[in-house]
NUNURO-941596 format. One record per residue (C-alpha): y negated, z negated, x; residue in one letter. Coordinates in steps of 0.25 Angstrom, whole numbers. Example, Ala and Ser with C-alpha at 12.3 -4.5 7.8 and 13.67 -1.06 7.14 Angstrom:
BEGIN
<yy 18 zz -31 xx 49 residu A>
<yy 4 zz -29 xx 55 residu S>
//
This chain:
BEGIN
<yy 0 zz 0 xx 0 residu X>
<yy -13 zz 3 xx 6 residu X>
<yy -24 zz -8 xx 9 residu X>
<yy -35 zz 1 xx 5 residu X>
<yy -41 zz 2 xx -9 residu X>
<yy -37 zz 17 xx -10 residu X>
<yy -27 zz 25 xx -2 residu X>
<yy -38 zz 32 xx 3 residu X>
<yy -47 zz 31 xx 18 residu X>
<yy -57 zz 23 xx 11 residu X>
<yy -54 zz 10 xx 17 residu X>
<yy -54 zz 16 xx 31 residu X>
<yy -68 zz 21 xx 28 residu X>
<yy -72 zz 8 xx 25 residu X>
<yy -68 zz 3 xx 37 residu X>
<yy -75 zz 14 xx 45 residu X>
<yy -90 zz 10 xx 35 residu X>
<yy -89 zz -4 xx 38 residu X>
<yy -97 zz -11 xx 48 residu X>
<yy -95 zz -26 xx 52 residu X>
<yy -104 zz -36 xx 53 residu X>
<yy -98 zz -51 xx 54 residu X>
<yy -85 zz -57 xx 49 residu X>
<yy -81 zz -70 xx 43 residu X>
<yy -68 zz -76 xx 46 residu X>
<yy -60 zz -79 xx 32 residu X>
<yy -45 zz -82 xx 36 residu X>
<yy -39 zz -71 xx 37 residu X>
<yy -50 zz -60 xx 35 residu X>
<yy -63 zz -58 xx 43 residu X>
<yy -74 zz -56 xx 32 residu X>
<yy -84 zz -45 xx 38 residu X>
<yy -97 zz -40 xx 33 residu X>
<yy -98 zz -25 xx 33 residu X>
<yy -106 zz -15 xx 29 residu X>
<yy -102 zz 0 xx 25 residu X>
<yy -110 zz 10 xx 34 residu X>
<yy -113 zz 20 xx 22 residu X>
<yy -118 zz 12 xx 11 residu X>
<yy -121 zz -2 xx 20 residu X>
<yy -115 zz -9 xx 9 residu X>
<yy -110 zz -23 xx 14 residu X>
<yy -95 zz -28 xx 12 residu X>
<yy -87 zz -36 xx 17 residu X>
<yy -72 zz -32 xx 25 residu X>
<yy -62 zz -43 xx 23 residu X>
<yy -53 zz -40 xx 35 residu X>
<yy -40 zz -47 xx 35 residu X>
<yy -30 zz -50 xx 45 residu X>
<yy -18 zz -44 xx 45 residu X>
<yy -13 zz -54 xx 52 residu X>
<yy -16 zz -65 xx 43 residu X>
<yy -15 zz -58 xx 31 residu X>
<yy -3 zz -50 xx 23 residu X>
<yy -6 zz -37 xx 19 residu X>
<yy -1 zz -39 xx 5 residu X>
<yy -10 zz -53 xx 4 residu X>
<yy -22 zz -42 xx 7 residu X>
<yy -18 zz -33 xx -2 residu X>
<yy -17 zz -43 xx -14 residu X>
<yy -31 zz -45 xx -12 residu X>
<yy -36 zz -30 xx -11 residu X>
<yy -27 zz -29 xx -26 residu X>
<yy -34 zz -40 xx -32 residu X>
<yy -49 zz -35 xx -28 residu X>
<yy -45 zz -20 xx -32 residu X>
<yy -43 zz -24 xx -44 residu X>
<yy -55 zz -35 xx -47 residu X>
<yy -70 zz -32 xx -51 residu X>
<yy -78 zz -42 xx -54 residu X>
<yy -92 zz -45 xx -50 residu X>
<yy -89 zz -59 xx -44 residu X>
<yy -80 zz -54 xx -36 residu X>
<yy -80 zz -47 xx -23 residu X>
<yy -73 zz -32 xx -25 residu X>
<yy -66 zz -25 xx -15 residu X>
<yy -72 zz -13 xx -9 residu X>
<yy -61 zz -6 xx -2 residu X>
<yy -51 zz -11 xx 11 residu X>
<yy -45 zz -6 xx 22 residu X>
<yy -35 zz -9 xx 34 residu X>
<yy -35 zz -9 xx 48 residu X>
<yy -26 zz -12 xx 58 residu X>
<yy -29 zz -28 xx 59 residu X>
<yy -34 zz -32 xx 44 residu X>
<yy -36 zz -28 xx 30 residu X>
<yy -50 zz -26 xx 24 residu X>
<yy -54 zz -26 xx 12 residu X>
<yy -69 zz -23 xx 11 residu X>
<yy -76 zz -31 xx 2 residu X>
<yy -90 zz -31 xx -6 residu X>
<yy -99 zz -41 xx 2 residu X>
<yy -109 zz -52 xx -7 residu X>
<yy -122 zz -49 xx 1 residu X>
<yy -126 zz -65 xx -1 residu X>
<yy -112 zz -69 xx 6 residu X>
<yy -104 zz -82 xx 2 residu X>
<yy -108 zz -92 xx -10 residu X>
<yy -112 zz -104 xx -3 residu X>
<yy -118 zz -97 xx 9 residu X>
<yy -127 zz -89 xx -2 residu X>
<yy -128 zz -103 xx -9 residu X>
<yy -134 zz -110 xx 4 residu X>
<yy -142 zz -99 xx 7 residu X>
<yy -151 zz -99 xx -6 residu X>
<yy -150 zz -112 xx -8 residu X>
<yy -157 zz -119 xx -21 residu X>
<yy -141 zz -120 xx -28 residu X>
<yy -141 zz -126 xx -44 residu X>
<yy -130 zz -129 xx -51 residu X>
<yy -135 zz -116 xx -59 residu X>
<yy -133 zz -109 xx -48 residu X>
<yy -120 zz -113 xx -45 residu X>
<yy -116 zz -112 xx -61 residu X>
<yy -119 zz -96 xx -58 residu X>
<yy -112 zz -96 xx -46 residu X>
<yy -99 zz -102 xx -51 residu X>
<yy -99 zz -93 xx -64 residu X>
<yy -100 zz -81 xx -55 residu X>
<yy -88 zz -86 xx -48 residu X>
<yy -82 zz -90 xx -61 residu X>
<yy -82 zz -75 xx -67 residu X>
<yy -75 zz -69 xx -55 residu X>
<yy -63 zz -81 xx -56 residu X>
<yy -63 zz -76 xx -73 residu X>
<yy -62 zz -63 xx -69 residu X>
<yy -52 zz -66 xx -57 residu X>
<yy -44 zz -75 xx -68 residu X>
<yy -43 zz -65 xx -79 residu X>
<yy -35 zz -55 xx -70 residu X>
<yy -27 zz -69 xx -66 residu X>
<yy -33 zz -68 xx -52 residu X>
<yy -34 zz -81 xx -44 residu X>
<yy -43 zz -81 xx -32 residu X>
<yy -37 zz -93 xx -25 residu X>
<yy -48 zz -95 xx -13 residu X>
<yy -61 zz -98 xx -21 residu X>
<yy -71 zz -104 xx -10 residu X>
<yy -85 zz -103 xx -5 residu X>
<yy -82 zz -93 xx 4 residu X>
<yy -75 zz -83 xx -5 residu X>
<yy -89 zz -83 xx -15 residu X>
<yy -98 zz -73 xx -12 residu X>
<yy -112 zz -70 xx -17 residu X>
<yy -121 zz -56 xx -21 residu X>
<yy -132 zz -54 xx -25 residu X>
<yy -133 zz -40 xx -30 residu X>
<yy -141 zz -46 xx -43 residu X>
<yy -151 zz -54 xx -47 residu X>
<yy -140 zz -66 xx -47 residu X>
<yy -131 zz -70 xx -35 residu X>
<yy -117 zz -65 xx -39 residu X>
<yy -104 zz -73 xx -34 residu X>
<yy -93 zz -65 xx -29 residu X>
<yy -79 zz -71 xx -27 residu X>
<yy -72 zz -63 xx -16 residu X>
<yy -60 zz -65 xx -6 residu X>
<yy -49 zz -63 xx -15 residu X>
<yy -36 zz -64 xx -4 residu X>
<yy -30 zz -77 xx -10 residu X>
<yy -31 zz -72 xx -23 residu X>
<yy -19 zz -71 xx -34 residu X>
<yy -17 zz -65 xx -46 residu X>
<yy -8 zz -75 xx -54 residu X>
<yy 0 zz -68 xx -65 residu X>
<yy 7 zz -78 xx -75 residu X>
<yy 15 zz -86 xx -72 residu X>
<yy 9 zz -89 xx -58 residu X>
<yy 14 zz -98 xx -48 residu X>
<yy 7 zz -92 xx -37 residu X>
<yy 5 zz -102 xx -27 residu X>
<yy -9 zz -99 xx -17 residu X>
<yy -3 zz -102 xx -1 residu X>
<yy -17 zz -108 xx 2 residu X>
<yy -24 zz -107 xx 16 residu X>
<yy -33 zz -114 xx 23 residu X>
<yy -44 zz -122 xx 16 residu X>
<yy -40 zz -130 xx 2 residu X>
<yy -54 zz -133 xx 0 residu X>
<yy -56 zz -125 xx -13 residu X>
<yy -42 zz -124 xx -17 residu X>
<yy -36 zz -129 xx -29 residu X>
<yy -25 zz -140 xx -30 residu X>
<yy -16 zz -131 xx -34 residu X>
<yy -15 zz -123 xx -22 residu X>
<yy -15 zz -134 xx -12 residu X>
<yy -2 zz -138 xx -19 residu X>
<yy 2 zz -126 xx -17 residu X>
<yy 5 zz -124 xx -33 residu X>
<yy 5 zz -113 xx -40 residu X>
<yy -13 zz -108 xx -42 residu X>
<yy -18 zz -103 xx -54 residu X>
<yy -31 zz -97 xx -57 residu X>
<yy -39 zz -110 xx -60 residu X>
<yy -36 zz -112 xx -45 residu X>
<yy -50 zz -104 xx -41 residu X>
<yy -57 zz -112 xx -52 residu X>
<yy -53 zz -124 xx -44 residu X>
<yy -59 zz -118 xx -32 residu X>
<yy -71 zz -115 xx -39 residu X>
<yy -73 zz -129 xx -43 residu X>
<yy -73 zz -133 xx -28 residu X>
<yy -83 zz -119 xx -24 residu X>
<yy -92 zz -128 xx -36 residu X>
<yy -91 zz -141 xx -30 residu X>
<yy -95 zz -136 xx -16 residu X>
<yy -108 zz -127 xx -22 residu X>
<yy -112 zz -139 xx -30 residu X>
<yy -111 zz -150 xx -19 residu X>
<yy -111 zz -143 xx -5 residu X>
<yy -95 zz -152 xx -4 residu X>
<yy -82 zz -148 xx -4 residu X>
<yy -75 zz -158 xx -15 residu X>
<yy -59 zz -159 xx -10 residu X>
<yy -62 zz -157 xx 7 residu X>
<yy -57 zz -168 xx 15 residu X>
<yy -55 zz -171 xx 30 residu X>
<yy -44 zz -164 xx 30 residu X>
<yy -37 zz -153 xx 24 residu X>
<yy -25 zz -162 xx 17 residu X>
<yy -36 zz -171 xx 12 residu X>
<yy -45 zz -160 xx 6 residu X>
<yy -32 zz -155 xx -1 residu X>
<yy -28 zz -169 xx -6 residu X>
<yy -42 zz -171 xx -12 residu X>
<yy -40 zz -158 xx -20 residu X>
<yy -26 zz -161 xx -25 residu X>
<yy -30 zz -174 xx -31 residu X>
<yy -45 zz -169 xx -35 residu X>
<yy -51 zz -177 xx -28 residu X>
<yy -66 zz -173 xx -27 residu X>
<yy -80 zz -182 xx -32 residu X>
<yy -95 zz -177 xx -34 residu X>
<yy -101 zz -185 xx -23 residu X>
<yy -115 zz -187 xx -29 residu X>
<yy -123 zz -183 xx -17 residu X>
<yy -116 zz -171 xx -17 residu X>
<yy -117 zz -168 xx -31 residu X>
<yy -131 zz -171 xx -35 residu X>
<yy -139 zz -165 xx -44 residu X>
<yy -124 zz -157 xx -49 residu X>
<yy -123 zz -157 xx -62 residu X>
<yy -111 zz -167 xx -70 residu X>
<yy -108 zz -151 xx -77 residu X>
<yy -106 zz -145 xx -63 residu X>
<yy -96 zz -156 xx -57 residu X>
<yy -88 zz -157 xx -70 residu X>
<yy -87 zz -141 xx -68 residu X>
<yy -79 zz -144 xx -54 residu X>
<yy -72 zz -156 xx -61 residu X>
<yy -68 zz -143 xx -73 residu X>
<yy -61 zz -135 xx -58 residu X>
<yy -57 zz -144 xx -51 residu X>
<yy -45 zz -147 xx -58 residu X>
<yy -32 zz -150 xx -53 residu X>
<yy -24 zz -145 xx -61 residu X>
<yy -25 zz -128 xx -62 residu X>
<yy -25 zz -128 xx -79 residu X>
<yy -36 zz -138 xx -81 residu X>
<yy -45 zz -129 xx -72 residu X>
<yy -52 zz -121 xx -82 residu X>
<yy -52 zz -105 xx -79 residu X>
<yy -63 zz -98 xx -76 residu X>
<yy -68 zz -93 xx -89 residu X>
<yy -67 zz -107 xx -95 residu X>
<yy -77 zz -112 xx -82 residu X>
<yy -87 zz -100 xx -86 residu X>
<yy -89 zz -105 xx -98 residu X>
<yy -93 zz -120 xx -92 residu X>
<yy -105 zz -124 xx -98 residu X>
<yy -110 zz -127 xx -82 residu X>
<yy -108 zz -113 xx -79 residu X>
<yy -114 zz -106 xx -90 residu X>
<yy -126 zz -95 xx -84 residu X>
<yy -140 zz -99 xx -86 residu X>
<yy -151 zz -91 xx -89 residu X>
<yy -160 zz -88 xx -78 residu X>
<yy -174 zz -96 xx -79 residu X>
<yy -186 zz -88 xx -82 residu X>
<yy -192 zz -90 xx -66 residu X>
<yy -181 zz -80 xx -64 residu X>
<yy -182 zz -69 xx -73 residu X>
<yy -186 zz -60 xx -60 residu X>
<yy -173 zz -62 xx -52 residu X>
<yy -175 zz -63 xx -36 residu X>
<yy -162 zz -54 xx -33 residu X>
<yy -161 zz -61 xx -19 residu X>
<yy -162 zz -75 xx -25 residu X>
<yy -152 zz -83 xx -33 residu X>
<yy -156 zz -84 xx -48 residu X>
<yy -160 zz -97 xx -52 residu X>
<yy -154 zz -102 xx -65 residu X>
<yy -161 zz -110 xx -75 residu X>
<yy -157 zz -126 xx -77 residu X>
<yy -148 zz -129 xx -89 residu X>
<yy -141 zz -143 xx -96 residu X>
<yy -129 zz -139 xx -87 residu X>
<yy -133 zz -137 xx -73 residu X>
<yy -144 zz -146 xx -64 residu X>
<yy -153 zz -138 xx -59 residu X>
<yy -156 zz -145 xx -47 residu X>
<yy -153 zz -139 xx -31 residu X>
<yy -140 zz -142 xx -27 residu X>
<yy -140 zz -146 xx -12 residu X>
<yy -133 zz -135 xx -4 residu X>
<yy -134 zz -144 xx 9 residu X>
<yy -119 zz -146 xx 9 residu X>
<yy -115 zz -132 xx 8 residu X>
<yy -120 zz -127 xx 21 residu X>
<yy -111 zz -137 xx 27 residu X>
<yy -98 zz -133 xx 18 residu X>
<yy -101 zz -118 xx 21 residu X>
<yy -100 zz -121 xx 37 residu X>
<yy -87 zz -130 xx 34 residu X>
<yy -83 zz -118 xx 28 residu X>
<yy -86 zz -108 xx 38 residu X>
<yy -78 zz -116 xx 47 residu X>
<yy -68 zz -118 xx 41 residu X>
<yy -52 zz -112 xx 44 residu X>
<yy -45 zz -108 xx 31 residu X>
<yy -34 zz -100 xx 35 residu X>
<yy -26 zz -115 xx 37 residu X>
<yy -13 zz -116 xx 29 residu X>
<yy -13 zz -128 xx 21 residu X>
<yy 0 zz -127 xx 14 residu X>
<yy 7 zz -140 xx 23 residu X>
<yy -2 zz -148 xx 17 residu X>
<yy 6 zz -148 xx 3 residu X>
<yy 16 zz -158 xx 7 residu X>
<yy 4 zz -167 xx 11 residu X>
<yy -4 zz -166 xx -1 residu X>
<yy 10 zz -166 xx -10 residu X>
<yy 12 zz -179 xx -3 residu X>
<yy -1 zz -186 xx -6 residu X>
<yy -2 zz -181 xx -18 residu X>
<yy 11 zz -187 xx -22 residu X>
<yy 6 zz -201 xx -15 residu X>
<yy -4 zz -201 xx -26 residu X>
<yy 4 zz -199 xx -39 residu X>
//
């Protein structure tokens, strides 16, 4: 089967029209910036290692964008092959990733947020409906355009993502950092969809409070705190956040996989409902981020993004290609301890 989107040369002139720029190390791809010489559009090559990577896991991947097309998601622009990686060529967000783009511009609301999350939200309904599961929602695979008046989130990386057919008993091998992972696939039991809307319970905790709520000292103990739910709302971090918005987290951050509600279901949470935009703002800046008007449900105070800074650089550092699958018996263990 041919790693291109067509059997066709048009993969290998891709290759030829790209320029690189800079890469960013993500496990077992190198992320480049690249820009096609005829029409200087900006995209971004995911090169994997063939190495590191089966060639039918890559293919999964380019089968599941090929037939995605949502404008919360990150589509697919063509792939190609070389001797030592796959490529697939990828649109680029031209304000980068979320919470870089949220430090950048400052002056966060829970408003703001709300619009953020429901943008994030509609591409996991839509993921959903064609029984897709993403299975690696994090700050870093959250992306941001602005080809409008209004920042548009983009969820993108979709190389751990499964489509589960009923009845599933698909279990995720999970690599690396469990820091946004759900119980579920700690365990090593069989995930579901409302595993993502776990992980976005934990992306909405970290945007709210600049804190990450399960990490530990170690990675055992950070799996441990996320088996047993253990996570607060330590009021110096969560001052000025709304009672609406920490019960929101409390609705994800469920431990059992049915009483997280789907995606649609959180859409329609009164927290999250769109605001109309106030009349300051009836002449949009297209280069600034709209601002929203207050409501019953949302505080519209600043929200300190101090903290953020230093959990992006944790982030930038950090290894997530460690297999953390020894640990079961461990957490099994305690886990038992407790009962």
């Amino acid at each position: 089967e041919p790693l291109t989107m067509a059997a066709n040369s048009s993969g290998k002139m891709a290759l030829m029209l790209l320029d690189h720029i800079k890469a960013n190390k993500l496990g077992a791809a190198l992320i480049y910036i690249a820009v096609v010489r005829g029409s200087k559009r900006t995209v971004a090559a995911k090169h994997v290692n063939k190495k590191l990577l089966r060639r039918e896991q890559v293919l999964q991947e380019i089968r599941l964008l090929q037939n995605l097309d949502h404008p919360n998601l990150v589509k697919l622009l063509d792939t190609y092959e070389t001797a030592s990686s796959y490529v697939l060529v990828l649109e680029m967000a031209d304000q980068g990733r979320f919470l870089d783009y949220i430090v950048s511009w400052g002056n966060l609301t829970e408003e703001k947020v709300a619009l953020y999350l429901r943008d994030i939200l509609e591409a996991l309904h839509y993921l959903h409906s064609w029984r897709i599961a993403h299975l690696d929602l994090k700050p870093e695979n959250i992306v941001v355009e602005h080809a409008s008046s209004q920042p548009v989130i983009k969820l993108t990386d979709f190389g751990d993502a499964v489509q589960l057919n009923p009845p599933s008993s698909y279990i995720h091998p999970l690599l690396g950092s469990p820091e946004f992972s759900a119980p579920e696939l700690i365990l090593g039991q069989p995930v579901s969809l409302t595993s993502d809307l776990w992980s976005l319970g934990v992306v909405t905790y970290v945007v709210l409070s600049g804190a990450s709520p399960f990490l530990d000292e170690s990675l055992e103990e950070t799996c441990l705190n996320i088996c047993r739910l253990d996570f607060s709302f330590p009021e110096d971090y969560f001052q000025g956040v709304s009672p609406a918005a920490r019960d929101f987290i409390c609705l994800l951050l469920r431990g059992e996989p049915e009483r997280r509600p789907p995606a649609a279901s959180c859409l329609e949470e009164p927290w999250l409902q769109p605001r109309s935009l106030s009349s300051s703002d009836s002449t949009l800046n297209p280069t600034q981020p709209p601002a929203l008007s207050p409501s019953r449900n949302h505080c519209g105070a600043h929200l300190d993004t101090s903290r953020l800074i230093s959990f992006i650089e944790r982030r930038k550092h950090q290894n997530d290609a460690r297999p953390i699958g020894t640990i079961k018996a461990f957490l099994h263990s305690r886990l038992l301890s407790q009962t």
